[in-house]
Structure formats: C-alpha cells, structure tokens
C-alpha beads as a LAMMPS data file, in Angstrom:
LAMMPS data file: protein, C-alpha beads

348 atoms
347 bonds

1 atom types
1 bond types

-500.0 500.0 xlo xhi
-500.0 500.0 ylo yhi
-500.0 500.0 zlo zhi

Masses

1 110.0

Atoms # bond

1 1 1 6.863 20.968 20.845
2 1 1 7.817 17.332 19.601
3 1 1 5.790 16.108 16.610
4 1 1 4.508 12.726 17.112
5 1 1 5.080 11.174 13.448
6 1 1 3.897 7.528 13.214
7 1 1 5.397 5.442 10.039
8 1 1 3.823 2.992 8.461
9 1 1 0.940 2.904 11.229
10 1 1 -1.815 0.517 10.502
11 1 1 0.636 -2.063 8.450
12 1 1 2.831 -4.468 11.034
13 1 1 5.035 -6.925 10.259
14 1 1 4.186 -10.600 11.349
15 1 1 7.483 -12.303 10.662
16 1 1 10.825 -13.453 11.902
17 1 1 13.695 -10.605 12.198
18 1 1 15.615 -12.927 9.957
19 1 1 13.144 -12.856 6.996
20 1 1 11.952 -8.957 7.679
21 1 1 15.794 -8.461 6.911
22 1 1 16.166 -10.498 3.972
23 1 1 13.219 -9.260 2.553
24 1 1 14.934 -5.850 2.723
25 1 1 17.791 -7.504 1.226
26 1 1 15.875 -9.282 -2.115
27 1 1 14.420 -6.104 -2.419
28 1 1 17.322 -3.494 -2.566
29 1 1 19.310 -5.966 -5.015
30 1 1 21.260 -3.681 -7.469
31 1 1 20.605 -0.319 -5.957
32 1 1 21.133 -1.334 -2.522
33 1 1 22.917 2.226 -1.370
34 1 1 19.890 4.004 -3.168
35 1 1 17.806 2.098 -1.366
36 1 1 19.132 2.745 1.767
37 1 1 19.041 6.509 1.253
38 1 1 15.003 5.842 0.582
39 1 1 14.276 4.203 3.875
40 1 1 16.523 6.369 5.867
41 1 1 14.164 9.508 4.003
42 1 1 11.152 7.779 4.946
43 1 1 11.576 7.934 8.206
44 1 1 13.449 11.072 8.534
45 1 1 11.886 13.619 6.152
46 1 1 8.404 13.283 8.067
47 1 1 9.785 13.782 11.567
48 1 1 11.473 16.856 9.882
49 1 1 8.889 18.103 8.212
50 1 1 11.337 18.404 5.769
51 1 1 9.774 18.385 1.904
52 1 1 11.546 17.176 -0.643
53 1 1 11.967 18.303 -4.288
54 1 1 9.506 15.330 -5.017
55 1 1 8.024 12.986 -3.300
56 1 1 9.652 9.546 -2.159
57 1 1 7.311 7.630 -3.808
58 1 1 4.057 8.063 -6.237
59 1 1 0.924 6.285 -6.450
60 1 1 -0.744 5.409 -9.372
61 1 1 -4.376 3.927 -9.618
62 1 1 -4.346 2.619 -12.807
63 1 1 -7.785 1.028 -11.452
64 1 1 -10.711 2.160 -9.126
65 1 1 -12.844 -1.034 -10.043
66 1 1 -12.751 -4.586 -8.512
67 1 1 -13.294 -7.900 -9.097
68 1 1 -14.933 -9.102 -5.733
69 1 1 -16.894 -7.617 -2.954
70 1 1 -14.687 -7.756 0.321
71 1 1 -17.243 -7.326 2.887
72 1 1 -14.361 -4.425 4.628
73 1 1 -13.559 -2.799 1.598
74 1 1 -14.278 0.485 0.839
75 1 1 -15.171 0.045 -2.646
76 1 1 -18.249 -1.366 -1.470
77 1 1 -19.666 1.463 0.255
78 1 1 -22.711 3.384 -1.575
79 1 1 -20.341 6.508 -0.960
80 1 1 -17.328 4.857 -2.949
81 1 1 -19.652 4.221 -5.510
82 1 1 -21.453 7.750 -6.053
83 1 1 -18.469 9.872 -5.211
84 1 1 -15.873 9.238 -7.756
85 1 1 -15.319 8.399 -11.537
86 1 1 -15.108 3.953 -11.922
87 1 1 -12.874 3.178 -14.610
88 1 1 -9.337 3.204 -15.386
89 1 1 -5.975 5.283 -15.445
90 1 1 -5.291 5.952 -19.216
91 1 1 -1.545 4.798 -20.626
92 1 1 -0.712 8.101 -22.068
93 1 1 -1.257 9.821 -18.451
94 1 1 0.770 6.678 -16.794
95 1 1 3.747 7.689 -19.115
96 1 1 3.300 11.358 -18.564
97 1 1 3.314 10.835 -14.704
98 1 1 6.429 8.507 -15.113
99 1 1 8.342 10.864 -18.265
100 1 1 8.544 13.355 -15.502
101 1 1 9.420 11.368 -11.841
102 1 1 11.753 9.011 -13.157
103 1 1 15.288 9.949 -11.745
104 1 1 13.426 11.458 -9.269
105 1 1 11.127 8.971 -6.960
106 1 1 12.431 5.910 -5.932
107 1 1 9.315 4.014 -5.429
108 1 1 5.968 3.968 -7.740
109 1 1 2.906 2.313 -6.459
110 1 1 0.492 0.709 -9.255
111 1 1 -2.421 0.734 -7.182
112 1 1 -5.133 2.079 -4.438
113 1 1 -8.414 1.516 -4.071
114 1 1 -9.386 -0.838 -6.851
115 1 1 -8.069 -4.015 -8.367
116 1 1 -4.739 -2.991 -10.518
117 1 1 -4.741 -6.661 -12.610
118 1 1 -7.926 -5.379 -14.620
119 1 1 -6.014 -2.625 -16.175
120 1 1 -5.437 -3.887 -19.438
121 1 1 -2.279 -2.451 -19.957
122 1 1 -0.623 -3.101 -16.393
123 1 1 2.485 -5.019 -18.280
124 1 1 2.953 -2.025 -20.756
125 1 1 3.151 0.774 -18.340
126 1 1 4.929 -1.533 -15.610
127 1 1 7.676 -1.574 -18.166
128 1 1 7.741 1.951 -19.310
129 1 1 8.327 2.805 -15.587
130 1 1 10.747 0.508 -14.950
131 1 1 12.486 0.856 -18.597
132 1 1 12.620 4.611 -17.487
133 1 1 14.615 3.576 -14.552
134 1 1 12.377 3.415 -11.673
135 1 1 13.915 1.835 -9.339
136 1 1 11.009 -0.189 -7.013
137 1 1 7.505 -0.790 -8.855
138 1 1 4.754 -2.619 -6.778
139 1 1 1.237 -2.824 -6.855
140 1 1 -1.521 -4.650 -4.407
141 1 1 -3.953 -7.401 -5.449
142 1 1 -6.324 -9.899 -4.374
143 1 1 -4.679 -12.880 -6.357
144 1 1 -7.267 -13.494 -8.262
145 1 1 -5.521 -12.915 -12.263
146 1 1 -2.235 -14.461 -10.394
147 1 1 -1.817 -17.101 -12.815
148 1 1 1.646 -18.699 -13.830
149 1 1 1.045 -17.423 -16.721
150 1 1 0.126 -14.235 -15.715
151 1 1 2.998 -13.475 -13.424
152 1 1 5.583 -14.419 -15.925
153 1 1 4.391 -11.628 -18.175
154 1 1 5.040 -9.317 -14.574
155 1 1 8.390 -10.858 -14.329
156 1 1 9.190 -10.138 -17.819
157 1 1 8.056 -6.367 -17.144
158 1 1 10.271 -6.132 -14.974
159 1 1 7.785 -5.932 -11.563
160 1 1 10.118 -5.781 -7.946
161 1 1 7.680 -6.646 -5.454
162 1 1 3.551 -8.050 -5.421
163 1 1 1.893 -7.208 -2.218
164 1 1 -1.231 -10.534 -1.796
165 1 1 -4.410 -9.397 0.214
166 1 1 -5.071 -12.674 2.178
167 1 1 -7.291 -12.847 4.896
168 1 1 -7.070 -15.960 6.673
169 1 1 -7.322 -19.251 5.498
170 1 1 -9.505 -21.575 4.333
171 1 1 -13.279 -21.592 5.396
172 1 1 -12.143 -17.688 6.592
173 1 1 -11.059 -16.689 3.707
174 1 1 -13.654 -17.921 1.194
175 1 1 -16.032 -16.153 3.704
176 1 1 -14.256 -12.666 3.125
177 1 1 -12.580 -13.387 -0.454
178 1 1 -15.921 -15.099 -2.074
179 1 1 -15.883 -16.134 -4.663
180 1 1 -12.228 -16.932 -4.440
181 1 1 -10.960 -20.512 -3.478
182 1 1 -8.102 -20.495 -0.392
183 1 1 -6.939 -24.097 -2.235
184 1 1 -6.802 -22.229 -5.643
185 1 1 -5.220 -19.322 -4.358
186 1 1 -2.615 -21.912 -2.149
187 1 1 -1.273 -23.199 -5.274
188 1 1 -0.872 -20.014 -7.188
189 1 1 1.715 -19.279 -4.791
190 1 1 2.712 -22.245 -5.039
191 1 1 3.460 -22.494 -8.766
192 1 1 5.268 -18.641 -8.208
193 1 1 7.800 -19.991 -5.510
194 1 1 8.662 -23.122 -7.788
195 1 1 9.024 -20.603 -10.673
196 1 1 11.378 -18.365 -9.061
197 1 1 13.518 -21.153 -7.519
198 1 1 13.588 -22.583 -11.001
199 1 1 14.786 -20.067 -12.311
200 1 1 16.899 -18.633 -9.307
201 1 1 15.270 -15.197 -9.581
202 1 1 14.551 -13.028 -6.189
203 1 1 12.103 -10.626 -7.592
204 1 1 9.180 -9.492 -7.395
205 1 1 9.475 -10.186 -3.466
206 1 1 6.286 -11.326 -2.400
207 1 1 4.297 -10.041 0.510
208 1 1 1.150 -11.236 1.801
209 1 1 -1.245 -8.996 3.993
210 1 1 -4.171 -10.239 6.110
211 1 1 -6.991 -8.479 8.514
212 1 1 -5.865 -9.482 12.262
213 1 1 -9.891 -10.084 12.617
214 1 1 -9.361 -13.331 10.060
215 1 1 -6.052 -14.665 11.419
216 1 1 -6.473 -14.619 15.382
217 1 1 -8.261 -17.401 15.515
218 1 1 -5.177 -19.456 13.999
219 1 1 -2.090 -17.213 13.389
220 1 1 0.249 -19.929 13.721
221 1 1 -1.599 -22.338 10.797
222 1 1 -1.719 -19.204 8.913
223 1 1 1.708 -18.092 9.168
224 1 1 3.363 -21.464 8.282
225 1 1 1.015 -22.065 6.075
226 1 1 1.997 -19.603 3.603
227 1 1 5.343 -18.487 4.638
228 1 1 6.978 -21.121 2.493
229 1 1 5.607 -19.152 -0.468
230 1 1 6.264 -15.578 0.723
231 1 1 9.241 -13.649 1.757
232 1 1 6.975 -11.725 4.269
233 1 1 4.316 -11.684 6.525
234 1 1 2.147 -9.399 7.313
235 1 1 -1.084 -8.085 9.478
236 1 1 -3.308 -5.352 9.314
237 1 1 -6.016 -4.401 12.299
238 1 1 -9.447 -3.649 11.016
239 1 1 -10.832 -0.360 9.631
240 1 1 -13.431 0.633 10.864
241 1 1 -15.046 3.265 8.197
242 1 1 -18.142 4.574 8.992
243 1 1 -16.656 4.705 13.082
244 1 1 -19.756 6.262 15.063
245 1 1 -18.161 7.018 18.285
246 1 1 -15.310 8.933 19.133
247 1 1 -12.020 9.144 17.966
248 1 1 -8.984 9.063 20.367
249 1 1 -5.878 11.073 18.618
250 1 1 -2.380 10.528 18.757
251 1 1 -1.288 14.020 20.527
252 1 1 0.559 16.175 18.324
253 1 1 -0.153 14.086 15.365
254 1 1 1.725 15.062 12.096
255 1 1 0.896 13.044 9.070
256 1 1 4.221 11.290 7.435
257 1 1 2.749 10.795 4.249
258 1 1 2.392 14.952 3.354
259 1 1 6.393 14.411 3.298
260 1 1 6.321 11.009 2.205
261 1 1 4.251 10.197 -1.281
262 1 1 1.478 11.474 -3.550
263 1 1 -1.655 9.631 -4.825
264 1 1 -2.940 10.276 -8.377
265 1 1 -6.495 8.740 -8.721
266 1 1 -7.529 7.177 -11.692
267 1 1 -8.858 9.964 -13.099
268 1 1 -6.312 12.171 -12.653
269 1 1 -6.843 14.168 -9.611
270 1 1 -4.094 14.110 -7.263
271 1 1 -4.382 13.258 -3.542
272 1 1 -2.286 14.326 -0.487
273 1 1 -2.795 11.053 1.450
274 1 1 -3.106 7.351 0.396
275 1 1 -6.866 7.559 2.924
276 1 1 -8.403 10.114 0.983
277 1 1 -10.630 7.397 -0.003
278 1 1 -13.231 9.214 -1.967
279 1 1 -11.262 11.908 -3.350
280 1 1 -12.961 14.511 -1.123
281 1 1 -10.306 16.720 -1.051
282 1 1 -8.104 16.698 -4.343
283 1 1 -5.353 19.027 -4.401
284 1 1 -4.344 18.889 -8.104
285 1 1 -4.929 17.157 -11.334
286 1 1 -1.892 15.386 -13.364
287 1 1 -3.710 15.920 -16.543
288 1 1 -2.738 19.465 -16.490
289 1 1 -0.257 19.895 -13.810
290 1 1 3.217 17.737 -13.331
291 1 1 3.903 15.909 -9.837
292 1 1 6.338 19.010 -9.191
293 1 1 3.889 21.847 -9.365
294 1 1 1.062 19.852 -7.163
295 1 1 4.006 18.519 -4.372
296 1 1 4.653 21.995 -4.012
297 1 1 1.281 23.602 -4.102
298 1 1 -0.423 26.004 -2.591
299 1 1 -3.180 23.678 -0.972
300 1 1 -0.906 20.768 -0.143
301 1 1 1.007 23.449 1.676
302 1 1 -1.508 24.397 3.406
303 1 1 -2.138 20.948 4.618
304 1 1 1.033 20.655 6.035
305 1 1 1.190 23.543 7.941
306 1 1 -2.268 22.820 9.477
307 1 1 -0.707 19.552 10.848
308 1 1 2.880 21.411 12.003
309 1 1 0.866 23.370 13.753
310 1 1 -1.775 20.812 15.414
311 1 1 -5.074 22.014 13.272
312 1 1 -4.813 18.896 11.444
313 1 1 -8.674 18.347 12.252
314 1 1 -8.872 21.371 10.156
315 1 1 -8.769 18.801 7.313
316 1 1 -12.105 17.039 6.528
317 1 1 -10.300 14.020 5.109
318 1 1 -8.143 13.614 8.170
319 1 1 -11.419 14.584 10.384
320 1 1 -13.196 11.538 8.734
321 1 1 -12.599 8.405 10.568
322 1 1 -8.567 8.679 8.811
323 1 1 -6.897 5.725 10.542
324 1 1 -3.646 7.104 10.809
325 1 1 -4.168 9.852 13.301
326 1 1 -5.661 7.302 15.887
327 1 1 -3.738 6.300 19.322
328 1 1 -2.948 2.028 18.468
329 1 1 -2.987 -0.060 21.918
330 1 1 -1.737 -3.613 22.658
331 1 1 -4.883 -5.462 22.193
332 1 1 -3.308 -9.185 22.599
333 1 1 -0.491 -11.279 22.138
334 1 1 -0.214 -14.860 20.280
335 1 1 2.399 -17.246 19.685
336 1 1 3.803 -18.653 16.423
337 1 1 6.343 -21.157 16.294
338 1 1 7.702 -20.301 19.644
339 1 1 7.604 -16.134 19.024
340 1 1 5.002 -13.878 21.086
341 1 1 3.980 -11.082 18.513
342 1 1 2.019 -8.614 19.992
343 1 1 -1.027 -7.073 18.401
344 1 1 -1.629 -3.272 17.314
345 1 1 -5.428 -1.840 17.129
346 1 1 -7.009 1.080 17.144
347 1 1 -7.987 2.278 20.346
348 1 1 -11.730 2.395 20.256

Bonds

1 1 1 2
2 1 2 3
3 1 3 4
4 1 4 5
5 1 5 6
6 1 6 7
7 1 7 8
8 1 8 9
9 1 9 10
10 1 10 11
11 1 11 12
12 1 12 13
13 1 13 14
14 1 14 15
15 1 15 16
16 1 16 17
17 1 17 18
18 1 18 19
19 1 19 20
20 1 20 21
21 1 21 22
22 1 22 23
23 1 23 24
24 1 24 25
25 1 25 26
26 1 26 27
27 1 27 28
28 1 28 29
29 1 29 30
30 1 30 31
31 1 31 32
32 1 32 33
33 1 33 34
34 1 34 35
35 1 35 36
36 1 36 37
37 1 37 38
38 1 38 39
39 1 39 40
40 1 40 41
41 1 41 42
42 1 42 43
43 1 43 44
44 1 44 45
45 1 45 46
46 1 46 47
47 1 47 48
48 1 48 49
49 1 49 50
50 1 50 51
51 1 51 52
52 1 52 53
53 1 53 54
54 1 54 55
55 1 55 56
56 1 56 57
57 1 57 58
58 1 58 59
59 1 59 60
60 1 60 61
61 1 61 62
62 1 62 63
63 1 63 64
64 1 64 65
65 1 65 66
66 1 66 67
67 1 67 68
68 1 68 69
69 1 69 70
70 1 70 71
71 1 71 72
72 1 72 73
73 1 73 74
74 1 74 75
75 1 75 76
76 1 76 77
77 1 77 78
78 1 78 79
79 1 79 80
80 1 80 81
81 1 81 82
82 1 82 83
83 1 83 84
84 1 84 85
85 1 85 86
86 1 86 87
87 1 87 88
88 1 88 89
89 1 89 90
90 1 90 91
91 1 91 92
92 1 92 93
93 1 93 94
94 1 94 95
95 1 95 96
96 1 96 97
97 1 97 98
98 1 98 99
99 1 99 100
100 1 100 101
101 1 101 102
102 1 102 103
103 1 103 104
104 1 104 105
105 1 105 106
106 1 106 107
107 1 107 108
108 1 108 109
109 1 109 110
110 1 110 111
111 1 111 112
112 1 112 113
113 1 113 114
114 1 114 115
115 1 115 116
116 1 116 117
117 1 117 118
118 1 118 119
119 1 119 120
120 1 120 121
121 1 121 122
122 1 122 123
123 1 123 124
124 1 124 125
125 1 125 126
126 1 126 127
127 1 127 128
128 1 128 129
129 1 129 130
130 1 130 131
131 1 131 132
132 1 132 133
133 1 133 134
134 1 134 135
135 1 135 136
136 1 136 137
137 1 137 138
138 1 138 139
139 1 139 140
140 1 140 141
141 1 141 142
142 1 142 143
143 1 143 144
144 1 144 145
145 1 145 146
146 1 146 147
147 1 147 148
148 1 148 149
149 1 149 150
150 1 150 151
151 1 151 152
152 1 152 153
153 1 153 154
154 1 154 155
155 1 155 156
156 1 156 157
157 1 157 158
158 1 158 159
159 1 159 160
160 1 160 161
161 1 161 162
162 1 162 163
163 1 163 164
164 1 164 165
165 1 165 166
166 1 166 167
167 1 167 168
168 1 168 169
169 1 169 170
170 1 170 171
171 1 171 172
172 1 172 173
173 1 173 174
174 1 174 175
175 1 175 176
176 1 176 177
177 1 177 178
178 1 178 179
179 1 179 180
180 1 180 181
181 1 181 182
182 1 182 183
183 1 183 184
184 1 184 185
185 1 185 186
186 1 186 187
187 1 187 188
188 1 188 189
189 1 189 190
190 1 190 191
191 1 191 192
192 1 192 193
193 1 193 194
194 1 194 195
195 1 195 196
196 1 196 197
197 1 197 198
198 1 198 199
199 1 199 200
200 1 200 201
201 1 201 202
202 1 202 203
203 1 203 204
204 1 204 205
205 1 205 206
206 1 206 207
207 1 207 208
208 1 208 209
209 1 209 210
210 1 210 211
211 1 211 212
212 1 212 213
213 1 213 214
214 1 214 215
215 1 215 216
216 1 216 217
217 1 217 218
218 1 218 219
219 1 219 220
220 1 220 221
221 1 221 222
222 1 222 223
223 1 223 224
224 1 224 225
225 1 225 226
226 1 226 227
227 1 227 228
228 1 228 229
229 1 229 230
230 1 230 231
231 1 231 232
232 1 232 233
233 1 233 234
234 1 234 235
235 1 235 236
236 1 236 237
237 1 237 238
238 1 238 239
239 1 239 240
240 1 240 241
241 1 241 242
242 1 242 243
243 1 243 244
244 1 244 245
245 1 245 246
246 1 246 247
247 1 247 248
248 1 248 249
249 1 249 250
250 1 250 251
251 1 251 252
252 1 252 253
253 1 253 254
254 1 254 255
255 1 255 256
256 1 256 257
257 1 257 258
258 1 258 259
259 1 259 260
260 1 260 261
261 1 261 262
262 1 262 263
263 1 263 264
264 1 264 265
265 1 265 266
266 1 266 267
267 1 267 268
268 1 268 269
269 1 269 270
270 1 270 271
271 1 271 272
272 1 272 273
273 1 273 274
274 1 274 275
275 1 275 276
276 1 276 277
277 1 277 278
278 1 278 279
279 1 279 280
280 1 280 281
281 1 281 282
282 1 282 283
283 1 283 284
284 1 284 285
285 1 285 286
286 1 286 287
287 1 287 288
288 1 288 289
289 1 289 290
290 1 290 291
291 1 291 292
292 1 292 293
293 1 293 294
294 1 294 295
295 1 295 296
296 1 296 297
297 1 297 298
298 1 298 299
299 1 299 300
300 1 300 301
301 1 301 302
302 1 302 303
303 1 303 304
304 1 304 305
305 1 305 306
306 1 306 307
307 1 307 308
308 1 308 309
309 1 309 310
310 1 310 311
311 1 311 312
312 1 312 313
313 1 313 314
314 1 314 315
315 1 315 316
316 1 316 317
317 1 317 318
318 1 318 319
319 1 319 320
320 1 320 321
321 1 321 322
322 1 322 323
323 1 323 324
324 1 324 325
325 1 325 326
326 1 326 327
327 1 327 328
328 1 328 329
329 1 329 330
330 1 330 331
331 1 331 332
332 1 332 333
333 1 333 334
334 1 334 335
335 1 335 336
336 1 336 337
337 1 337 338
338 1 338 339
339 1 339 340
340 1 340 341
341 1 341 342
342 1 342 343
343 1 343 344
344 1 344 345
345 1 345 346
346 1 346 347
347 1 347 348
C-alpha cells in the first residue's frame, strides 16, 4: 500500500521561484553539499519510513511563555495554561542536548510554543550550538525584542535564519499582534535589511510568516510591502484548535515528522511531533535520557508503527484536531504582481 507522506503541510510558500531559490542559496552558504544531503533526507527518509541514527533536526523550547496574546495562539487556551510547566529551558540542559547532537543533526530549532527572545540566555546557548558546529540554528518570534541592537548580538552569535510571525498589515495586524505597532515593526526590518547590506552579510535569512485569514484581503500590499525586507514569503491557513466537527483524513496518512525531528519542551520532556501542543503524550525526558536513547525508543517506536500500519488514530495527540493528518483543498486563488498563487486549507 503507498503511504501518503505530506512535507511541510500547513506552511506554503508565497513567493517568486526566483527568491524561494535564493533563499535556499543564502541559506546553504558554506555547507552547501551538507545541506543538500538534509533536504534530500527530509523528503526521503519519511516516505521511507526510514529512521535515522538521529533525527534531522531538534527542537528546543528554550521558552513556553509569551509576550502577547495572539487571539489564534495556543498559548492562550485555559488548557495551554493548566497542562504544562510555564517557564524556561535551563542553559546547562541546552548544552547537554547540543554536547551530544552536534555532528549529528543538521538543523536545531530554538523555539515552539512560546516566545524564544525572553530566554535570557538565547545569545549564550545560540553560540554554544553553533560554536559546536551546528550547522543551521533558527528560532520563531513575534518581532517584538527585534531591535538593531538586539539582532546584532544574534548576528554576532552566529544565528542562520529568523523566522517573523506577521499577520497582515497595518490596522490587521495591530488587531491580531496588539499591542504591537505594524509601523514599529515595518522599520525593524527595515533597520535589519540596511544592516546586512551595510555590512554585505547574507545571514540570518529572514522569513516572514502570516495567517492566510489576515492577508486575503490584500496579499499583494502585503507581499510588496515587506518583501524588500525579507528573503521569503510565506502563508499559513488557520488552525482551527478546538475543531467541533469532523475531521476529513488524508488516506493512508503517515506522519513525516516521526522520521524527521524531535521536540524537547521546556521542561525537558521530549515530544514525537512539533503539534503535541500540550505535551499530552511525552515519550522521554532529556534530563535523564540523551536524544539517541528517546529517537530510538520503545514508545516512539510504537508510534511509528501505528502510522505504517494506518492506526495512527490510535494516537490521542494525532486524534486531537493534529493539523497535519487533514486532506488541504484549493480554497482560492489571488494575484500578486502578475502571479496567481493558489491557496491551501484545511478541508472542513
């Protein structure tokens, strides 16, 4: 039976083919055939089901706390909030996490759920990771520490690439973003792109990510709006987390990330898949196992043979509204600059 593996579902480019492939390009700069061994594993490891000695890549929360109240955002919800541990991810387990994968993953992730930029020692374990050789270190954020001065100290560290949640712009944005300003956060990137060209540095590449639901109504203003102050463009369709009706599954669904990365919470406990939101079902904990033993543990094992083998509904995570089992549909097309795009969503 062929396994229907969707990668990267629920994240879709927005941009020209030109600029998706120079982004690829800024990005890979000095370990370009490395690199290209990574992507080709992404893809191909998951259709597989092949696991690898470790994972691809590793995420780290180094914070489950924010500094706004996104109306979408799961840390809002009252069952974010009782269910797991708020605080942050201590240095000494950082190093211990990166001690051990370095040489080994490609890719480490300094976020998740919460708001990386408020873990006070972001720079310090930024560059232990990438002094230890890591090749690509990112991490998500709302913009709101992004100062001049701020990202200087993450270009000193040694960061490769800054994914920026915007949704929308404008009046949208300081609906969803509040109490951020769309002028203030304008000329933060602003200030970046002069920086870089000043000083004719490529990294960290800098993506920004918005909710379809905030750009539709102008994706055009949107895109060349901040596309002079990016090197990509992004979309994401709405999740809808507490979904009351039901579900319609991708047929023989297999989930790429059990062969793709792990997530280590903030506290420690490790997670099979980056929508385990509330650390329901934590198979590990890196305070007293290494990435090794939990990639190739018992329960994760389990996991993946309960998706090989189509039970994948088995898993109450997965069962739980999990976005990336779900059938995507065309829901529209729009035109920027000349280009139709057409628009992913869940089917509902």
């Amino acid at each position: 039976m062929n396994k229907n593996v969707p990668i990267n579902q629920g994240n879709y480019e927005f941009d020209t083919p030109d600029r998706i492939k120079k982004f690829s390009t800024l990005l890979s700069h000095g370990w370009e055939d490395e690199y290209k061994e990574y992507r080709r594993e992404w893809s191909s490891l998951p259709k597989a089901q092949k696991v690898r000695e470790y994972p691809l890549l590793v995420d780290l929360e180094l914070a489950d706390v924010c500094n706004l109240k996104c109306p979408m955002c799961i840390t809002i919800t009252d069952q974010f909030r009782d269910g797991k541990v708020r605080g942050f991810m201590s240095t000494n387990l950082a190093k211990k996490i990166i001690d051990e994968i370095a040489g080994k993953v490609y890719s480490l992730r300094l976020s998740w759920a919460g708001e990386s930029t408020l873990n006070k020692d972001l720079f310090k374990i930024l560059k232990y990771a990438k002094d230890k050789g890591i090749k690509e270190v990112s991490f998500l954020t709302n913009g709101k520490k992004l100062t001049i001065s701020y990202f200087k100290q993450l270009v000193e560290a040694g960061i490769d690439w800054i994914t920026i949640s915007i949704d929308g712009i404008n009046e949208e944005y300081e609906k969803i973003r509040k109490p951020l300003k769309f002028n203030d956060t304008l000329k933060k990137l602003q200030e970046i792109t002069k920086f870089k060209e000043e000083n004719s540095i490529s990294k960290p590449v800098i993506k920004i990510q918005g909710l379809w639901t905030a750009i539709q109504s102008n994706p055009e203003e949107f895109y060349n709006t901040l596309a002079p102050y990016s090197d990509l463009i992004a979309y994401n369709p709405l999740i809808t987390y507490n979904n009351k009706g039901p579900i319609e599954y991708i047929e023989n669904f297999v989930c790429p990330q059990l062969f793709q990365r792990l997530v280590i919470s903030s506290e420690g406990k490790a997670c099979f898949c980056t929508n385990d939101d509330f650390v329901q079902h934590p198979i590990g904990n890196a305070n007293t196992q290494t990435i090794y033993e939990i990639w190739h543990s018992k329960e994760l094992n389990e996991i993946r043979e309960k998706h090989i083998n189509n039970r994948f509904l088995e898993v109450d995570v997965c069962s739980k509204g999990c976005y990336v089992p779900r059938k995507m549909v065309d829901k529209e097309t729009c035109t920027v600059n000349g280009r139709e795009i057409t628009i992913l969503d869940y089917k509902r």
